[in-house]
DOTIFI-51697 format. One record per residue: residue number from 1; residue in one letter; x negated, y, z negated of N, C-alpha, C in turn. Coordinates in nm, 4 decimals. Example, Ala and Ser with C-alpha at 12.3 -4.5 7.8 and 13.67 -1.06 7.14 Angstrom:
2
   n res     n.c1     n.c2     n.c3    ca.c1    ca.c2    ca.c3     c.c1     c.c2     c.c3
   1   A  -1.3190  -0.5690  -0.7800  -1.2300  -0.4500  -0.7800  -1.3200  -0.3300  -0.7800
   2   S  -1.2850  -0.2250  -0.7080  -1.3670  -0.1060  -0.7140  -1.2900   0.0030  -0.7870
***
This chain:
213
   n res     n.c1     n.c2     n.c3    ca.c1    ca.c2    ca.c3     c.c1     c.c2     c.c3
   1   X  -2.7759   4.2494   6.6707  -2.8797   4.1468   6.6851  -2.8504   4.0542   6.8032
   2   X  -2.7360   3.9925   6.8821  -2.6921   3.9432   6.9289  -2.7013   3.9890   7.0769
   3   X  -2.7291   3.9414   7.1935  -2.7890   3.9919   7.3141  -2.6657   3.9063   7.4080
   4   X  -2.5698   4.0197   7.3572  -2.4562   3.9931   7.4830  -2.4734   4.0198   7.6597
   5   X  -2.5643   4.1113   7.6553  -2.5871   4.1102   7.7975  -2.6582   3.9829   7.8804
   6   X  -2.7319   3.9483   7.7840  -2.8031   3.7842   7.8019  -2.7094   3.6934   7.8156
   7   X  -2.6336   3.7150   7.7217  -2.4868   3.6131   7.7572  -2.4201   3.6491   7.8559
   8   X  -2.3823   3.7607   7.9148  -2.2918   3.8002   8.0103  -2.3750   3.7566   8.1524
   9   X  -2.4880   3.7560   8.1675  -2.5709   3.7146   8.2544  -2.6010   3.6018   8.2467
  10   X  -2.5631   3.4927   8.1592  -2.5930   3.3638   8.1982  -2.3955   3.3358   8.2387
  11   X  -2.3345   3.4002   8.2108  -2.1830   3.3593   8.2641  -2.1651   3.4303   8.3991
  12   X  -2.2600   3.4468   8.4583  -2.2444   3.5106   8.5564  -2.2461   3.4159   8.6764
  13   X  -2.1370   3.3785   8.7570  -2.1100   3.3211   8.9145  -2.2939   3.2941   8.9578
  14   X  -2.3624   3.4444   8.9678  -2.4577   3.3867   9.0631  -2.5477   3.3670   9.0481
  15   X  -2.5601   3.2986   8.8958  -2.6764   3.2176   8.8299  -2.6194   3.0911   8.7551
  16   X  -2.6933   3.0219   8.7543  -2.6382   2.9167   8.7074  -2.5541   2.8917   8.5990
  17   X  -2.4459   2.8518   8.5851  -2.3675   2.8426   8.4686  -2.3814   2.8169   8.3638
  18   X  -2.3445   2.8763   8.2904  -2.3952   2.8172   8.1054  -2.3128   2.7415   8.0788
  19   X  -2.1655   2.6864   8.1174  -2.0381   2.6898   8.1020  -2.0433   2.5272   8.1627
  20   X  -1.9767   2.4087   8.0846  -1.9787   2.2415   8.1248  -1.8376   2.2118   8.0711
  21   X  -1.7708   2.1642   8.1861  -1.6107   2.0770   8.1677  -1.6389   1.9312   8.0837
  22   X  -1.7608   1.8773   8.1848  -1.7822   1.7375   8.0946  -1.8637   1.7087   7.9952
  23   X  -1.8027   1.6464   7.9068  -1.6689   1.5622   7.8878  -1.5206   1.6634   7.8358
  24   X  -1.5860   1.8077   7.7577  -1.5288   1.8622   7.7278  -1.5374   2.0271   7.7229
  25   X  -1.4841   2.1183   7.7021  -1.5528   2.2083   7.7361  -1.6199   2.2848   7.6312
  26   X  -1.7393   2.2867   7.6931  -1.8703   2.3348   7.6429  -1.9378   2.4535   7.6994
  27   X  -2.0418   2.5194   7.6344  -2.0938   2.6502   7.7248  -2.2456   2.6166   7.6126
  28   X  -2.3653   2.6274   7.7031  -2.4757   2.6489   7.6730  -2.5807   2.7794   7.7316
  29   X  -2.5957   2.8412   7.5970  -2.6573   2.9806   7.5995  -2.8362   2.9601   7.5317
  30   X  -2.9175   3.0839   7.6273  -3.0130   3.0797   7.6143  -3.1070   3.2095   7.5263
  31   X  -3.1809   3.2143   7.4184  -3.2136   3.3359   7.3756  -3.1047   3.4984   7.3256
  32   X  -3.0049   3.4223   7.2619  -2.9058   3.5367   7.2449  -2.9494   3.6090   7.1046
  33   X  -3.0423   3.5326   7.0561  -3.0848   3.6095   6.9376  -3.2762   3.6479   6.9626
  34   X  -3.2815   3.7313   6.8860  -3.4533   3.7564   6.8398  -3.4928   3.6612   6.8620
  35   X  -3.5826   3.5889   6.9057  -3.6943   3.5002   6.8602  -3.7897   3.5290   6.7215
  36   X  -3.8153   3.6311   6.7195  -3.8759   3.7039   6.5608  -3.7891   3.6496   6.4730
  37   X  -3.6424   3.6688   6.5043  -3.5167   3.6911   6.3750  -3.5135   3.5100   6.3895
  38   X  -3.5359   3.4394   6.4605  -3.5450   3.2771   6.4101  -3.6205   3.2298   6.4012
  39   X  -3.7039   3.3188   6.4064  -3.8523   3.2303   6.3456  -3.9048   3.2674   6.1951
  40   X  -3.8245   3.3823   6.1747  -3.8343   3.4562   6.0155  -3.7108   3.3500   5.9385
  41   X  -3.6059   3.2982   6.0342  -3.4789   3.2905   5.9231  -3.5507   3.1557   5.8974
  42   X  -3.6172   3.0843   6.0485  -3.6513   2.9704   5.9786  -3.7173   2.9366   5.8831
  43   X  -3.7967   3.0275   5.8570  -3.9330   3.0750   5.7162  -3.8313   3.0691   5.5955
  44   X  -3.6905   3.0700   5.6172  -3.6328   3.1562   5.5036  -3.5324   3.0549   5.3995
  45   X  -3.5273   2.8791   5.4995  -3.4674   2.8215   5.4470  -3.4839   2.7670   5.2695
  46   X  -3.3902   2.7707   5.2150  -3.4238   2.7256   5.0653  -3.4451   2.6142   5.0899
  47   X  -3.5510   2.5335   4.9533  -3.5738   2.4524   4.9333  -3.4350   2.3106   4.9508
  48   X  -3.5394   2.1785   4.9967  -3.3981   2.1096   5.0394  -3.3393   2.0714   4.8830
  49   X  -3.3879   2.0627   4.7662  -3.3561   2.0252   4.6231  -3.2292   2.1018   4.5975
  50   X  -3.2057   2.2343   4.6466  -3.1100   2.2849   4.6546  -2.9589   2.2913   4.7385
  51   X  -3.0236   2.1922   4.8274  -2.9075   2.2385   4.9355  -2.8569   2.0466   4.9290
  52   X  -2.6956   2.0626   4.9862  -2.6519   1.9480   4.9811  -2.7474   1.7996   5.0732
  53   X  -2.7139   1.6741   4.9802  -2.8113   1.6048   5.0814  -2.7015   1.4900   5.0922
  54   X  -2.6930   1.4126   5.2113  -2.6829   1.3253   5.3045  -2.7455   1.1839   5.2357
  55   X  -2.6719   1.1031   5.1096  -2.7105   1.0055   5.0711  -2.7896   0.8928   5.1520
  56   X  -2.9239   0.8744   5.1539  -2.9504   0.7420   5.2311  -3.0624   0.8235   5.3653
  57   X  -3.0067   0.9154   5.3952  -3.0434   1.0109   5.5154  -3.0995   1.1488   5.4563
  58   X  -3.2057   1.1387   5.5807  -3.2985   1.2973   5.5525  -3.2349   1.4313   5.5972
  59   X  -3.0673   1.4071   5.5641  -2.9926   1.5088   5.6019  -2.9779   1.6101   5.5283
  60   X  -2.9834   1.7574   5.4966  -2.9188   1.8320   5.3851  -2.8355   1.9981   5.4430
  61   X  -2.7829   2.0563   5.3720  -2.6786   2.0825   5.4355  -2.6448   2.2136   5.3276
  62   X  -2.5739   2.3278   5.3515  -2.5427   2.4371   5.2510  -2.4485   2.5528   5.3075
  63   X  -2.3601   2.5697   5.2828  -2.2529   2.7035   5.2943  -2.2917   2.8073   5.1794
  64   X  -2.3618   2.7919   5.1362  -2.3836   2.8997   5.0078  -2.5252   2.9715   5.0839
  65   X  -2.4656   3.1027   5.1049  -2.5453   3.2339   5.1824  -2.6648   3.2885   5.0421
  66   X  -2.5949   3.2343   4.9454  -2.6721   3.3039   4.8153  -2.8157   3.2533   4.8277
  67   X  -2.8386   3.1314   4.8576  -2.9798   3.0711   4.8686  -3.0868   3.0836   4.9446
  68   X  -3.0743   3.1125   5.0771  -3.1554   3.0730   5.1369  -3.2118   3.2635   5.1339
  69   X  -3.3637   3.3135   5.1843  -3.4175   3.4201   5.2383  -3.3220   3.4933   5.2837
  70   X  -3.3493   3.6292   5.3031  -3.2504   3.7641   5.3759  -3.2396   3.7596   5.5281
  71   X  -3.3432   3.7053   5.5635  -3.3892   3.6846   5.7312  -3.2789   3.5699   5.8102
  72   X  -3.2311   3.4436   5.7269  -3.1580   3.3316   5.7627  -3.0176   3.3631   5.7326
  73   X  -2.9971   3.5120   5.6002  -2.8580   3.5684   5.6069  -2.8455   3.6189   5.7135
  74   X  -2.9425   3.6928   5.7482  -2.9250   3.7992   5.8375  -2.8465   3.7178   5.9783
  75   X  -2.9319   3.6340   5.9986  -2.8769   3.6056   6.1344  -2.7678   3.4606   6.1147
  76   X  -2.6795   3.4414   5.9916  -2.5577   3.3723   5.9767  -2.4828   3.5025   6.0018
  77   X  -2.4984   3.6269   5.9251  -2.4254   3.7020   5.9236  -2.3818   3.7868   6.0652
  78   X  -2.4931   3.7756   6.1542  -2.4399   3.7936   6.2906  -2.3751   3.6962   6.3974
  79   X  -2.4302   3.5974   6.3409  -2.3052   3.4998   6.4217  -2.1304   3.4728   6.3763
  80   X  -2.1473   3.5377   6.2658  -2.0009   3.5335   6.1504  -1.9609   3.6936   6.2319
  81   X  -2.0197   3.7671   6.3027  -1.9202   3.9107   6.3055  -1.8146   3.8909   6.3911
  82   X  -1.7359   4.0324   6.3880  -1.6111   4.0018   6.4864  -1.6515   4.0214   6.6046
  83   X  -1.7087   4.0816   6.5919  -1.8077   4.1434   6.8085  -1.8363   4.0026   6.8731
  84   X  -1.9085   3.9240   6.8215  -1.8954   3.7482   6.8557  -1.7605   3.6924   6.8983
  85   X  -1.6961   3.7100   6.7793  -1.5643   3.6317   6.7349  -1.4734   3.6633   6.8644
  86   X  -1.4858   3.7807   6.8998  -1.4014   3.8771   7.0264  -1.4817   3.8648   7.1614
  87   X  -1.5931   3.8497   7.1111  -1.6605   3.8263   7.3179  -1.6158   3.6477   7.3375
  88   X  -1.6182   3.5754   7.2363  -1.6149   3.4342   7.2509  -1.4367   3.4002   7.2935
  89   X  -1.3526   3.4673   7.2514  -1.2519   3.4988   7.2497  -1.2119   3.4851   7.3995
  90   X  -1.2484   3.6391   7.5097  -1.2475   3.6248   7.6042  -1.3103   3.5209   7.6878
  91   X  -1.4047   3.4889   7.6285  -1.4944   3.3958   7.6890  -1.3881   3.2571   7.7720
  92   X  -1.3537   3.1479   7.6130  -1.3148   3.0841   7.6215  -1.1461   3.0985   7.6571
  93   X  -1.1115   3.2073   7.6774  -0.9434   3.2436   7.6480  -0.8650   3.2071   7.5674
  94   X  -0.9386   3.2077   7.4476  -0.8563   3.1431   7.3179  -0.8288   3.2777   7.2366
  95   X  -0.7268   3.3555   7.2422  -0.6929   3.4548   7.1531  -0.7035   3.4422   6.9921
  96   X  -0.7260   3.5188   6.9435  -0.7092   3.5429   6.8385  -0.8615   3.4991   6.7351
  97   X  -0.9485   3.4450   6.7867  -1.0815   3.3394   6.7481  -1.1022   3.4622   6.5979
  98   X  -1.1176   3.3484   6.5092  -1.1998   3.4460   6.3781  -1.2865   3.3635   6.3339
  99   X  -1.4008   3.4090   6.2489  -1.4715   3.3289   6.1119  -1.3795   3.2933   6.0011
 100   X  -1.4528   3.2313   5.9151  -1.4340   3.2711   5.7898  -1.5521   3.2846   5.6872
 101   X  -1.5642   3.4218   5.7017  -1.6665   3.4631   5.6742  -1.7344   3.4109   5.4832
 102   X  -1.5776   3.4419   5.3865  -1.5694   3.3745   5.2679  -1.5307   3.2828   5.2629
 103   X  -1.4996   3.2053   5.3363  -1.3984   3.0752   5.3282  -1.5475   2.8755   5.4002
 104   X  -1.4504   2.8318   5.5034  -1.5503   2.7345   5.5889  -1.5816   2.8083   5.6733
 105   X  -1.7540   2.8787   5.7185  -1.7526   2.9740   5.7812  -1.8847   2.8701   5.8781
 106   X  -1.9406   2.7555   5.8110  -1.9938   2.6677   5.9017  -2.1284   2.6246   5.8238
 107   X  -2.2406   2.6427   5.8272  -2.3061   2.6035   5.7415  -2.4441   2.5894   5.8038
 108   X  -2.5752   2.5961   5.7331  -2.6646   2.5513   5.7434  -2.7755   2.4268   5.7590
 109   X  -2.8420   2.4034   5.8572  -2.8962   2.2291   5.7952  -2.9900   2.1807   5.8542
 110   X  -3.0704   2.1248   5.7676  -3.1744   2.0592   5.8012  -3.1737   1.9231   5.8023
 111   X  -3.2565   1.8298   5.9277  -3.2554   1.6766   5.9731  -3.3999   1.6751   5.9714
 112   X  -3.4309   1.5769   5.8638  -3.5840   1.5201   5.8645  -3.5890   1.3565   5.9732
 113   X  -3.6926   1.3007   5.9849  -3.7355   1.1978   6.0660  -3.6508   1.1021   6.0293
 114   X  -3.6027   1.0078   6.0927  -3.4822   0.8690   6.0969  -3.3427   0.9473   6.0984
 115   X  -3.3075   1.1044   6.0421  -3.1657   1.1198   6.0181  -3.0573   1.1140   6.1733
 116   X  -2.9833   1.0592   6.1636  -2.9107   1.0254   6.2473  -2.7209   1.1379   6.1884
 117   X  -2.6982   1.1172   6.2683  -2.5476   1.1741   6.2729  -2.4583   1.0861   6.3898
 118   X  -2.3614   0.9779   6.3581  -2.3335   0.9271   6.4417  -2.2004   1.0044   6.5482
 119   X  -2.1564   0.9583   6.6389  -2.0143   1.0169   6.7446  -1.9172   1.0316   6.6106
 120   X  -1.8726   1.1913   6.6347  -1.7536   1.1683   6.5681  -1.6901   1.2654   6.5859
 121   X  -1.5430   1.2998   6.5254  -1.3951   1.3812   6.5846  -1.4192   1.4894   6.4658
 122   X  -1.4282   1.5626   6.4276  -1.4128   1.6375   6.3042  -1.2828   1.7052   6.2722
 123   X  -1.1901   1.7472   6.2043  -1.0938   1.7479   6.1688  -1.0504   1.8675   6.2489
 124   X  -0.9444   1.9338   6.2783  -0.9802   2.0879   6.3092  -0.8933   2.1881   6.2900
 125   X  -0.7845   2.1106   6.1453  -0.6995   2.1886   6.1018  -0.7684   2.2207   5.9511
 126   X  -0.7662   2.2955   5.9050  -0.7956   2.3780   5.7716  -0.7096   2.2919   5.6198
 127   X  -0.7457   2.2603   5.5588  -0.6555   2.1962   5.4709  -0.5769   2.2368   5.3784
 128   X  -0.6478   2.3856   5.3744  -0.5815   2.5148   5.2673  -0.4951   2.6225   5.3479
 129   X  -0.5535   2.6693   5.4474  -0.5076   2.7653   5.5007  -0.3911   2.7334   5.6197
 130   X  -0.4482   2.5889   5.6791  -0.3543   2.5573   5.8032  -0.4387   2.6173   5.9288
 131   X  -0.5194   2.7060   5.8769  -0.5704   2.7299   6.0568  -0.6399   2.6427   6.1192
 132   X  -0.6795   2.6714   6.2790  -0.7089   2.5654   6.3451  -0.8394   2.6058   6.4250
 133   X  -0.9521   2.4920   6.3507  -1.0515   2.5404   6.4108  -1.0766   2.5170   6.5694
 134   X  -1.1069   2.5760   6.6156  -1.0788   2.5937   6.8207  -1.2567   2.5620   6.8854
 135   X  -1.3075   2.5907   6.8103  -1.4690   2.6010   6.8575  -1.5886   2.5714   6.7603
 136   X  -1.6925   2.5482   6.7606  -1.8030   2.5805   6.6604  -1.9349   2.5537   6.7834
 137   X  -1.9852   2.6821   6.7120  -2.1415   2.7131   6.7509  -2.2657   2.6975   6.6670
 138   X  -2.3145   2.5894   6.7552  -2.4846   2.5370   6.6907  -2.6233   2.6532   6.7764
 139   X  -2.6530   2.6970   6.6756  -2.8000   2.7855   6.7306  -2.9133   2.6652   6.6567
 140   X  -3.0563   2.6533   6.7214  -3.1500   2.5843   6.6662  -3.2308   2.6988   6.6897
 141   X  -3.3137   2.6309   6.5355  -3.4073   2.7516   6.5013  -3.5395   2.6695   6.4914
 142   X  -3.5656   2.5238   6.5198  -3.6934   2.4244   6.5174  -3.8121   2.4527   6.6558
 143   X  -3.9153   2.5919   6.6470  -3.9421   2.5755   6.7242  -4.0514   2.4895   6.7341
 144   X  -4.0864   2.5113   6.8659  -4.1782   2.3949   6.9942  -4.1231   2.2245   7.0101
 145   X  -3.9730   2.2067   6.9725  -3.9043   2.0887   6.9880  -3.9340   2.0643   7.1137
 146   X  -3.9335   1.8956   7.1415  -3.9960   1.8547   7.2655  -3.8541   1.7091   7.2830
 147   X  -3.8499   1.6706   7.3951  -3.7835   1.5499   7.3950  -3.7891   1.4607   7.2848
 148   X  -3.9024   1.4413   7.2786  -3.9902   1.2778   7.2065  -3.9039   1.3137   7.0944
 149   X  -3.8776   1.4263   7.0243  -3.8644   1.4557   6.8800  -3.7098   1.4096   6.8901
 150   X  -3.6165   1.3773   6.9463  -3.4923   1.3346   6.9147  -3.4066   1.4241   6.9269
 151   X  -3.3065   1.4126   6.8423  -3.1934   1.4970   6.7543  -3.1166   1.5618   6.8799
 152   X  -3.0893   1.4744   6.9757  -3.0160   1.5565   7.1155  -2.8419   1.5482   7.0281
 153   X  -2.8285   1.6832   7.0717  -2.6584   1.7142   7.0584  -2.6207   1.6112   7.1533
 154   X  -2.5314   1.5059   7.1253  -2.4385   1.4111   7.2540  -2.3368   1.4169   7.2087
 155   X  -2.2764   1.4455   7.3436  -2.1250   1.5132   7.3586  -2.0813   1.3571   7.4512
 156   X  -1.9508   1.3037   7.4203  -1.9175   1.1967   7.5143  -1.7573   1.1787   7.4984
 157   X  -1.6922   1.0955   7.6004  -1.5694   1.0691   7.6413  -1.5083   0.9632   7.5132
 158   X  -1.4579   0.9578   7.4051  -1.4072   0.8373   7.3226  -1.4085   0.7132   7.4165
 159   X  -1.3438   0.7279   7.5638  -1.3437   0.5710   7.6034  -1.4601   0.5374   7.6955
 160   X  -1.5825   0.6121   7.6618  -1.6719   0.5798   7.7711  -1.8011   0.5440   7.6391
 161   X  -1.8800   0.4298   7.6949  -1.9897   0.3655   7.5853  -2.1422   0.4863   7.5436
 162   X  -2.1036   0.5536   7.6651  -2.2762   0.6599   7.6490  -2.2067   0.7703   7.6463
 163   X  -2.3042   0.8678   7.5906  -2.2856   1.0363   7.6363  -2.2631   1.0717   7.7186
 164   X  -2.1848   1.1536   7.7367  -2.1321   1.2382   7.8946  -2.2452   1.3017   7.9102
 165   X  -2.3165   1.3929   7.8187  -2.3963   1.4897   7.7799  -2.5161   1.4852   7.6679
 166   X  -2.5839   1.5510   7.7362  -2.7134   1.4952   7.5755  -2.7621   1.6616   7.5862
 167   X  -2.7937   1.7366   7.4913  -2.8742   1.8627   7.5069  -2.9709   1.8823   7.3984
 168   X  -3.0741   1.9186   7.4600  -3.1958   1.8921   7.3464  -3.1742   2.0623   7.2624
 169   X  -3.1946   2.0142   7.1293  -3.2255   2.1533   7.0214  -3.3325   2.2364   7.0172
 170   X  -3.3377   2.2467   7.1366  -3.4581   2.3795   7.1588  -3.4607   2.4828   7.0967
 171   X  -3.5803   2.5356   7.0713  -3.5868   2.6934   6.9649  -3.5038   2.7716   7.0725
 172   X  -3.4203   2.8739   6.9931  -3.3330   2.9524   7.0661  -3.2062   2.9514   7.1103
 173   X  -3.1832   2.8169   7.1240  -3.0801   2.7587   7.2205  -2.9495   2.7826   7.1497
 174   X  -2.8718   2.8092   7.1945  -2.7121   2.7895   7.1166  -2.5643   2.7365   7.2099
 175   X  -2.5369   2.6408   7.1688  -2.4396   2.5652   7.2069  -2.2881   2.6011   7.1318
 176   X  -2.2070   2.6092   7.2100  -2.0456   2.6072   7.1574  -1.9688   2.5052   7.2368
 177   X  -1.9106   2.4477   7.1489  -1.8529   2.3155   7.1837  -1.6509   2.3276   7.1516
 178   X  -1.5852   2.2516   7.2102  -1.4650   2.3066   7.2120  -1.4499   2.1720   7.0510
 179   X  -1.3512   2.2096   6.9373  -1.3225   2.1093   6.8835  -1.1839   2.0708   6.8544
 180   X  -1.1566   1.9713   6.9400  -1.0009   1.9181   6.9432  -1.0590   1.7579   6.9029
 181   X  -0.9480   1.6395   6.9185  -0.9333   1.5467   6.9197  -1.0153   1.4564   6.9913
 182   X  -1.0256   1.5652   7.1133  -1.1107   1.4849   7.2172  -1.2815   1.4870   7.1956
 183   X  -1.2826   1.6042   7.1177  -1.4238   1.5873   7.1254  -1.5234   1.5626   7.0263
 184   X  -1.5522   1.4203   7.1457  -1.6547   1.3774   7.0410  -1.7486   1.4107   7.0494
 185   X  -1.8413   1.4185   6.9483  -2.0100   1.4711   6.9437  -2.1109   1.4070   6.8301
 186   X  -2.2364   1.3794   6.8649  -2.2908   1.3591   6.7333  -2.4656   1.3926   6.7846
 187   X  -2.5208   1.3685   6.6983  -2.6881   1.3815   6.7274  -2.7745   1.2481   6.7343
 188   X  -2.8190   1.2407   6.8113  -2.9318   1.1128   6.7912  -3.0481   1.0935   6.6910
 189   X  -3.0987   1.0160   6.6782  -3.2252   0.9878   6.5761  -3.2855   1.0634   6.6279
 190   X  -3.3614   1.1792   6.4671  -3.4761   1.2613   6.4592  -3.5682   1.1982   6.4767
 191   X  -3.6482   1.2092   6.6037  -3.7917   1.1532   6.6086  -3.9551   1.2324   6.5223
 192   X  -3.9232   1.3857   6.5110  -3.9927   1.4683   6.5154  -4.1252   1.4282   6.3517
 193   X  -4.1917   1.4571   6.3919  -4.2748   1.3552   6.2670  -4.2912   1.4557   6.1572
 194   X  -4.2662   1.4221   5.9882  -4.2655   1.4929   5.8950  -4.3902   1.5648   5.8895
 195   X  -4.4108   1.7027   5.8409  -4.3013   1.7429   5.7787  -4.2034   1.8539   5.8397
 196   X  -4.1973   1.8302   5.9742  -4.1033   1.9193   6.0896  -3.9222   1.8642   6.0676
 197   X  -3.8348   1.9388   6.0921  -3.7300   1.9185   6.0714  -3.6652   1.9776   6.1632
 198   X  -3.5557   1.9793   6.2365  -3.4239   2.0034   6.2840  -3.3506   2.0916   6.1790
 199   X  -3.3760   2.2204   6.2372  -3.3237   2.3242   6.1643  -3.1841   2.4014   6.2372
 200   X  -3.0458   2.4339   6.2359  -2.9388   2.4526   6.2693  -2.8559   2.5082   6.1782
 201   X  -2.8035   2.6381   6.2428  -2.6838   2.7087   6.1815  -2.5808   2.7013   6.2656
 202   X  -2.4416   2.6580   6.1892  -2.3161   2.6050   6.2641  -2.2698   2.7395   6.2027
 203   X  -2.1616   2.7332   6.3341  -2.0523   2.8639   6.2931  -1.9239   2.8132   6.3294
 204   X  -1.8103   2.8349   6.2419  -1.6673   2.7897   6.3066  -1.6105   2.8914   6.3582
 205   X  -1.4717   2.8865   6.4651  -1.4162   2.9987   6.5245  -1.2805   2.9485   6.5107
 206   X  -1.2089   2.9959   6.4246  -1.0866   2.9379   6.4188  -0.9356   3.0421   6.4762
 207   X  -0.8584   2.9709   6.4741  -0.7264   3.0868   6.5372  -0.5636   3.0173   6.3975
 208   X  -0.5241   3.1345   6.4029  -0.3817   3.1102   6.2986  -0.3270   2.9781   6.3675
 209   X  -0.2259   2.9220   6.3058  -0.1340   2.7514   6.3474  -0.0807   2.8395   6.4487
 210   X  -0.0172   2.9118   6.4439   0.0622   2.9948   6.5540   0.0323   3.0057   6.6753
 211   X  -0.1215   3.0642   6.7154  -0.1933   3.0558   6.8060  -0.2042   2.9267   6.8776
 212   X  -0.2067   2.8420   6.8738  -0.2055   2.7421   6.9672  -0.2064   2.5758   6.9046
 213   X  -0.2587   2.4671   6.9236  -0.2511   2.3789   6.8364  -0.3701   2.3089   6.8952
***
């Protein structure tokens, strides 16, 4: 399902780079999946009554594959394979990159109007296992998102007051972000007017303690 040649051609020298140092390193990819296959998975989300919610905030949230449509497995389950796990691998030169496919493998989620997500560090050692998560990849599946509607991924420096980076959640789009100490990230206020939502599947890429720190 996954359109590595699309990827190999946006990492390509003599087109513009998908690939950003600042603030941290980042790579932004365009159309690596179906458009059919995210516009079906988006059809496919379970109800939000089911899925975790974000006290106070129109946030909700789910690691449980059992719920949602076959169409929104389908395409967690291709961002969870090893063919990913191993092109991202070389990509970034981080050996060893895995899912966890049964384990924190990343999660699903929907942002209704006001939800906010403020700057923040996320942990990126494992608390059970010890491994160390190295990366995570956001695909958005909200199509015809426009500026006005909010919810920009901002990526920024801890000692600097604004975003280094702002990237809007366009249908299609998929972002991988490096996750260490340094990097901070969060989303801005959903502008998008109910009953439209900010729809996103996260994926983690983690490597053994051994592998690096």
């Amino acid at each position: 399902m996954i359109d590595f040649a699309a990827m190999e051609r946006q990492l390509d020298e003599e087109t513009p780079s998908c690939f950003r140092a600042d603030p941290f390193p980042h790579y932004v990819w365009e159309g690596i999946l179906p458009r059919e296959a995210l516009r079906a998975a988006a059809d496919a989300y379970p109800d939000t009554s089911l899925m975790t919610a974000k006290p106070g905030i129109p946030r909700w949230h789910s690691q449980d594959l059992g719920l949602p449509g076959p169409e929104l497995r389908d395409v967690c389950t291709a961002l969870l394979g090893d063919d990913l796990a191993a092109f991202l691998a070389k990509v970034t030169g981080v050996e060893g990159l895995r899912t966890e496919p049964d384990g924190d493998w990343g999660s699903y989620r929907l942002a209704g109007h006001g939800a906010v997500h403020h700057a923040h560090v996320g942990s990126n050692r494992h608390p059970e296992t010890g491994r160390l998560r190295r990366y995570s990849l956001f695909t958005y599946l909200s199509e015809g998102w426009q500026p006005q509607d909010g919810g920009w991924l901002e990526l920024g420096d801890p000692a600097r007051e604004v975003p280094t980076a702002r990237i809007l959640p366009v249908f299609g789009r998929s972002v991988l972000i490096e996750t260490t100490a340094r990097s901070l990230h969060g989303v801005s206020a959903v502008r998008v007017a109910p009953p439209a939502t900010r729809k996103t599947v996260t994926v983690h890429f983690w490597t053994e303690p051994e592998d690096g720190a």
